[in-house]
C-alpha positions as CSV (number, residue, x, y, z in Angstrom):
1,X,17.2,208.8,116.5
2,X,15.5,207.7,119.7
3,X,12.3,206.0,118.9
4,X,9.5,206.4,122.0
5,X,5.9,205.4,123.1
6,X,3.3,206.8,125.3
7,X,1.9,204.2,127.8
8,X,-1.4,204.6,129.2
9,X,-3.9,202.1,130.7
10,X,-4.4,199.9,127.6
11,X,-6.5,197.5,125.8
12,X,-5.2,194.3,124.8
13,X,-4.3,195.4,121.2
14,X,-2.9,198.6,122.7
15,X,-0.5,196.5,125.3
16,X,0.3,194.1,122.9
17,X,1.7,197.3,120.7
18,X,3.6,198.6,123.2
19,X,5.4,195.3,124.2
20,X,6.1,195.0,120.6
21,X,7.5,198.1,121.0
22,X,9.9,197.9,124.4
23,X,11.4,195.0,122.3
24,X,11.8,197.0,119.1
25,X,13.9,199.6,122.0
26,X,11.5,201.8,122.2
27,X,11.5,204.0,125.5
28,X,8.0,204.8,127.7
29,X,8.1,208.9,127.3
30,X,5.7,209.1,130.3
31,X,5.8,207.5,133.8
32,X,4.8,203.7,134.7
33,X,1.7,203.1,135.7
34,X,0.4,201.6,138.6
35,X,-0.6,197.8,138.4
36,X,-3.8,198.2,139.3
37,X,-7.0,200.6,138.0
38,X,-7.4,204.3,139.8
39,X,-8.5,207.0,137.4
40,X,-7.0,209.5,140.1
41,X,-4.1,208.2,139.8
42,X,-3.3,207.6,136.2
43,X,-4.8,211.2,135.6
44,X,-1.3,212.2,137.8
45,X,0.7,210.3,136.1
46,X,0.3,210.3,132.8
47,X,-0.4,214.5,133.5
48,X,3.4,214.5,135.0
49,X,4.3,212.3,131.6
50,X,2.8,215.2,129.3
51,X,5.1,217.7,131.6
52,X,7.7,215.6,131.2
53,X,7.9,215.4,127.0
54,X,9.9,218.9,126.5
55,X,12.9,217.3,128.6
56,X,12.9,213.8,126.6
57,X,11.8,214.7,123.0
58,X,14.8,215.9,120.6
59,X,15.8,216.8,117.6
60,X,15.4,213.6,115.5
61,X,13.4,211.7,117.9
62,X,9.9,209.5,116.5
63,X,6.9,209.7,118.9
64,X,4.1,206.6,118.2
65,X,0.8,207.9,119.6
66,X,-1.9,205.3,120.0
67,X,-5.2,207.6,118.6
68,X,-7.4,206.4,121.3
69,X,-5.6,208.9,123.2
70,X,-7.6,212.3,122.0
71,X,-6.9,214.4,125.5
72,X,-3.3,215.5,125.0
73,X,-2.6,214.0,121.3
74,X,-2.5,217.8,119.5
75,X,-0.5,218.8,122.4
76,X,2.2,216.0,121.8
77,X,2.4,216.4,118.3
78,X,2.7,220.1,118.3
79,X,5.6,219.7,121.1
80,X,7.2,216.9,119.3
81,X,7.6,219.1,115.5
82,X,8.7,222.2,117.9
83,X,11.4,219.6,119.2
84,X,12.3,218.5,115.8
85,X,10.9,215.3,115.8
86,X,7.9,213.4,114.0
87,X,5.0,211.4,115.4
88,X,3.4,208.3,114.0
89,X,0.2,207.7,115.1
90,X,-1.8,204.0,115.2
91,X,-5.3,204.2,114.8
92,X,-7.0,202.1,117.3
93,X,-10.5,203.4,117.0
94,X,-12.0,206.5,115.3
95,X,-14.7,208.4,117.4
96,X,-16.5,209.6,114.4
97,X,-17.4,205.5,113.7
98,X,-17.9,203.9,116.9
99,X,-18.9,206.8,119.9
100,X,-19.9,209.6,117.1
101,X,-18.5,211.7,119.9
102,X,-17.3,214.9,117.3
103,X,-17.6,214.3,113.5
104,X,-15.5,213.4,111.0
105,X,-13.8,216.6,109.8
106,X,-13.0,216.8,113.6
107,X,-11.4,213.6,113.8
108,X,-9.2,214.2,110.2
109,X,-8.3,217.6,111.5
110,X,-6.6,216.3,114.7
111,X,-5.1,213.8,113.0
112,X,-3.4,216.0,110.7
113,X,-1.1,217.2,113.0
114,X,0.8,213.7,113.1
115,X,3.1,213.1,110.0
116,X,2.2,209.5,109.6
117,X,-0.7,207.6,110.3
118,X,-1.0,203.7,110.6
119,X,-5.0,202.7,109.4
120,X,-6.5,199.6,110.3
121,X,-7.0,198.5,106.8
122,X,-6.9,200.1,103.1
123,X,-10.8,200.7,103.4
124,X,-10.1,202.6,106.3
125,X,-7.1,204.3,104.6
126,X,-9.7,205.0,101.7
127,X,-11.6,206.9,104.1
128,X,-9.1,208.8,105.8
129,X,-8.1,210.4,102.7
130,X,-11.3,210.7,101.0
131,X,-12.5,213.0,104.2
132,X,-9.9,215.3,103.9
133,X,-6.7,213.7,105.2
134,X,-3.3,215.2,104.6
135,X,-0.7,213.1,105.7
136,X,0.6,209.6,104.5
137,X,-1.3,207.1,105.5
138,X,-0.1,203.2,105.7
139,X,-2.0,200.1,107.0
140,X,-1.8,197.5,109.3
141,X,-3.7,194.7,108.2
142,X,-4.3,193.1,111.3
143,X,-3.8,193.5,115.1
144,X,-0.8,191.8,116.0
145,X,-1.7,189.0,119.3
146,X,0.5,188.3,121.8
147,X,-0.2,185.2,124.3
148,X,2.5,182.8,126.6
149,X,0.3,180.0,125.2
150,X,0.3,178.3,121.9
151,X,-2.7,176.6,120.9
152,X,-3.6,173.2,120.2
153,X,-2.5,170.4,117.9
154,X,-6.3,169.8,116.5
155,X,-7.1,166.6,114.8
156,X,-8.6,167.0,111.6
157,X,-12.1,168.3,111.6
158,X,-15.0,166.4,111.3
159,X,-18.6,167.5,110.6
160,X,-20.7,168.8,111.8
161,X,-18.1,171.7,112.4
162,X,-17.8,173.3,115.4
163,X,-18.2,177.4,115.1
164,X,-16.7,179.3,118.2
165,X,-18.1,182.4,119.4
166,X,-16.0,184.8,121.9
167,X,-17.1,187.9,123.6
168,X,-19.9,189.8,125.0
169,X,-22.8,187.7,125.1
170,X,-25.4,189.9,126.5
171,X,-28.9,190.4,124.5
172,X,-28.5,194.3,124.5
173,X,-25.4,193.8,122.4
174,X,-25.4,191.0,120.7
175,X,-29.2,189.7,120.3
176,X,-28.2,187.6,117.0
177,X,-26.6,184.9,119.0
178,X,-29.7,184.0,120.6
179,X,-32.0,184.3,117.1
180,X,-28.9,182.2,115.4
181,X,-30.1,179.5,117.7
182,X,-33.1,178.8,115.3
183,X,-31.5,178.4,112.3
184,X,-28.5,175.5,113.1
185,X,-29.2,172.2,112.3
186,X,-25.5,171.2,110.8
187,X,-23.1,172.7,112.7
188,X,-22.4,173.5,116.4
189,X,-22.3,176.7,118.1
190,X,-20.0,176.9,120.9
191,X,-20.1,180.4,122.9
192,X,-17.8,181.7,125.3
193,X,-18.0,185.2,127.5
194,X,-20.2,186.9,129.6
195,X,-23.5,188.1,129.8
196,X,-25.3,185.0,128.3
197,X,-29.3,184.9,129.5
198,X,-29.8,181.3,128.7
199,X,-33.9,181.4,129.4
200,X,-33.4,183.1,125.9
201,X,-32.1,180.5,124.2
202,X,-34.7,178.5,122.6
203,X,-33.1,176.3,120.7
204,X,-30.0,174.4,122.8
205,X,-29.8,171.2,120.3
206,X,-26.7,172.6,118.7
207,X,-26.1,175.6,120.8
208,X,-23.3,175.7,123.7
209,X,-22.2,178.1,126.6
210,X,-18.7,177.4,127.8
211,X,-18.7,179.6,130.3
212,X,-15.7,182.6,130.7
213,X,-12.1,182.0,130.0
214,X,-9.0,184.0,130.0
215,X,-7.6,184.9,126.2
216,X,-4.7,183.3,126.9
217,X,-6.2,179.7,127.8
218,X,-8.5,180.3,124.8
219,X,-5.8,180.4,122.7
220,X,-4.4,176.9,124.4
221,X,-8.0,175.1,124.6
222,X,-10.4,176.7,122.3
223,X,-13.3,174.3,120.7
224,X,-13.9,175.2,117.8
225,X,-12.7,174.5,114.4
226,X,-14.1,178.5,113.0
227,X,-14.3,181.2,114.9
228,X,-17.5,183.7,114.0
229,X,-16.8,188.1,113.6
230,X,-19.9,189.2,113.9
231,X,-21.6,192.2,115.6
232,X,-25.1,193.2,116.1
233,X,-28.7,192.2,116.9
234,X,-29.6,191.0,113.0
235,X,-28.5,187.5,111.8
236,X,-29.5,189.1,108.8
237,X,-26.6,191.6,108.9
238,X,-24.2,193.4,110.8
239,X,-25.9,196.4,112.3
240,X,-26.5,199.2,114.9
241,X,-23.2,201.4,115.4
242,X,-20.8,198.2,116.1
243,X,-21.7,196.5,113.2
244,X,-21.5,199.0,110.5
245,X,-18.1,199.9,112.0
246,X,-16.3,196.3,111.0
247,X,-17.0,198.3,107.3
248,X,-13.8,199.9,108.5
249,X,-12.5,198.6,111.5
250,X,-10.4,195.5,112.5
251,X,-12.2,193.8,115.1
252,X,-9.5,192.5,117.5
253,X,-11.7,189.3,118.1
254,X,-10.4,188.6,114.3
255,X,-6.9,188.1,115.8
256,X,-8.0,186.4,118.4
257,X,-9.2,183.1,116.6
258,X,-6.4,183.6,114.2
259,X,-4.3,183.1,117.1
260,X,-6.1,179.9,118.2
261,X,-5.3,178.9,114.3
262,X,-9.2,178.8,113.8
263,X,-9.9,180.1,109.8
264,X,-12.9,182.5,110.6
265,X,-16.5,183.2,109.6
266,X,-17.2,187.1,108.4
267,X,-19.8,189.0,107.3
268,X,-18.6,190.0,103.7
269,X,-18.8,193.6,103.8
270,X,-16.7,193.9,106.7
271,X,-13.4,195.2,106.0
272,X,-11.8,192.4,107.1
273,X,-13.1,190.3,104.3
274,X,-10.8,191.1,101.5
275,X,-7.7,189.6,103.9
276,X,-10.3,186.6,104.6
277,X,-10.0,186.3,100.8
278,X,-6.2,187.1,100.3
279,X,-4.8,185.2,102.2
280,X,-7.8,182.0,101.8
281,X,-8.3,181.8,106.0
282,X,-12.1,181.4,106.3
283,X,-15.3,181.8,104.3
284,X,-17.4,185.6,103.3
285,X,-21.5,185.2,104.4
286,X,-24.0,187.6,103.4
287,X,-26.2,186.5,106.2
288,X,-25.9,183.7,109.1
289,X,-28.6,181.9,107.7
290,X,-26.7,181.0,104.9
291,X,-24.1,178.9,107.1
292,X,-25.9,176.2,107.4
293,X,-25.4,175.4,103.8
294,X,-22.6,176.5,103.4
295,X,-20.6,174.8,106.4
296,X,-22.3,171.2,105.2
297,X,-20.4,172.0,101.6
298,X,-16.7,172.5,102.8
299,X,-14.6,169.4,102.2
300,X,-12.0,168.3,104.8
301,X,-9.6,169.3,102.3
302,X,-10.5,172.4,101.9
303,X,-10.8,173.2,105.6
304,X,-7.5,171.8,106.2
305,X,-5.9,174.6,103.7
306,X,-8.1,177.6,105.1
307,X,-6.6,176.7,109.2
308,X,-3.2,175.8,107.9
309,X,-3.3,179.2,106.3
310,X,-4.9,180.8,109.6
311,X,-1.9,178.6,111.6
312,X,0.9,180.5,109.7
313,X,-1.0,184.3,110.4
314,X,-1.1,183.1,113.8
315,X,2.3,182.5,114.1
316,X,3.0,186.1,112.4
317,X,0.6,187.9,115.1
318,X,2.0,186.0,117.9
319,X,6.1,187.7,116.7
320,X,4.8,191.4,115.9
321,X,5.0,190.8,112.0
322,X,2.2,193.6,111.2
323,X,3.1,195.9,113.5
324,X,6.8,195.4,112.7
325,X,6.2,196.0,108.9
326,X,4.0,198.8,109.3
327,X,6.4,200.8,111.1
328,X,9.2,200.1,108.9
329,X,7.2,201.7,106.2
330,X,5.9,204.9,107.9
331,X,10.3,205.5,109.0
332,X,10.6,204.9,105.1
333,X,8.0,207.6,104.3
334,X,8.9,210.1,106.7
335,X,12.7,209.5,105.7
336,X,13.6,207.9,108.3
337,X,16.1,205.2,108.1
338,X,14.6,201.7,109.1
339,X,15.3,200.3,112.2
């Protein structure tokens, strides 16, 4: 059994996969692409990878297909079952959430013709078969995070708490950051990204821009002792078409902060809460104006247990536990031995 992987230009989660990957021996099916970002280009290449596939695939063989590639996924999967071989696919986003490019029978439909798919999390799995899907489906749990740094030996937290927000910081995509302003009076915020219109922040007392920084040096220097998921323009709420997706979805910022060993803040009908819960590595809010109260009521001790627990899933992330699990149990259910 030769196990292979489709490279294309990729996301963060989506590279950190396919290192996981090379060092699980998996083989690229397609052609390397260049280091640096030409659409021409990669349209060529990963074109001559597709024509490539009927000389590589064989009898036997497993396929993983990241499904944020839609373009030539029925094609591959069709060619790999005419080869003999099965396909696994990872669900990295679902177009029928996020983009609402086609609908959701669509997106079932085309993912039917893998013979195992890897969800983000067993709402999503919930989903996926509820709509009409007819192939095992496994979870993930939680994006794997690679980084060459490790983060920082923190002393134990003190209040006020410090809560650390990555990402895009831009009012047209995240206009609760700069209503959140209003309501801290016993914790501070710490921000870091692009995008940040500071004339809009009214309230700077507790509030703090730290500029851009690389994910790697985050994970080596990040200030914070949480780290907020949160998505929207209601501090009520998560909402709009971002926010209503973590219902489903696990937001790579998530692994982020577990990776910088910060437990993390969540809304608590994202999926993510019930591992928030599980495995006792941050707190569940209904709404961000409850944080103030709630932030002033967590002991030292029982902040100390919440980011040792987030310190050991971040030393998981950072060795391809998740990644490494799920795929031993999709080999098991297509009848594959494990690898």
């Amino acid at each position: 059994m030769n196990l292979y992987l489709l490279k294309k230009t990729p996301s963060k989660a989506r590279r950190d996969i396919d290192h996981i990957m090379v060092n699980m021996g998996f083989r690229n099916i397609g052609f390397p692409l260049p280091g640096y970002n030409n659409k021409f280009i990669d349209f060529f290449v990963t074109l001559a990878g597709m024509m490539k596939a009927p000389f590589v695939i064989k009898k036997g063989d497993v396929l993983v297909l990241p499904y944020n590639l839609r373009k030539y996924y029925i094609y591959l999967c069709r060619l790999t079952h005419l080869r003999g071989g099965k396909v696994v696919t990872i669900i990295h986003d679902l177009s029928s959430f996020y983009r609402k490019r086609i609908t959701p029978q669509q997106e079932i439909k085309r993912l039917n013709h893998s013979d195992y798919l890897i969800a983000h999390n067993p709402v999503m799995k919930k989903w996926l078969e509820t709509n009409g899907c007819q192939v095992p489906v496994g979870i993930l749990n939680i994006f794997d995070y690679l980084s060459n740094k490790e983060p920082q030996e923190h002393k134990t937290a003190t209040k006020p708490y410090k809560v650390l927000y990555a990402g895009t910081l831009s009012p047209k995509k995240n206009k609760f950051l700069y209503d959140l302003s209003a309501h801290i009076t016993n914790y501070q915020l710490n921000v870091y990204g692009k995008g940040l219109d500071e004339t809009l922040i009214h309230h700077k007392d507790h509030f703090s821009y730290k500029g851009f920084m690389s994910s790697d040096d985050l994970v080596a220097s990040a200030d914070g002792d949480f780290g907020l998921v949160w998505d929207g323009n209601s501090i009520l709420f998560c909402d709009g078409p971002r926010g209503q997706y973590m219902k489903y979805n696990n937001p790579h910022k998530f692994s982020l902060y577990m990776r910088c060993g910060l437990p993390v803040i969540i809304w608590k009908e994202a999926a993510m809460a019930h591992f928030v819960n599980e495995n006792k590595v941050g707190i569940c809010i209904s709404s961000l104006t409850d944080l103030d109260e709630l932030l002033a009521g967590i002991t030292t001790e029982e902040y100390q247990e919440m980011k040792k627990n987030a310190a050991t899933i971040g030393k998981q992330l950072s060795e391809g536990y998740y990644f490494k699990k799920a795929f031993k149990e999709a080999l098991s259910q297509i009848g594959y031995p494990i690898v």
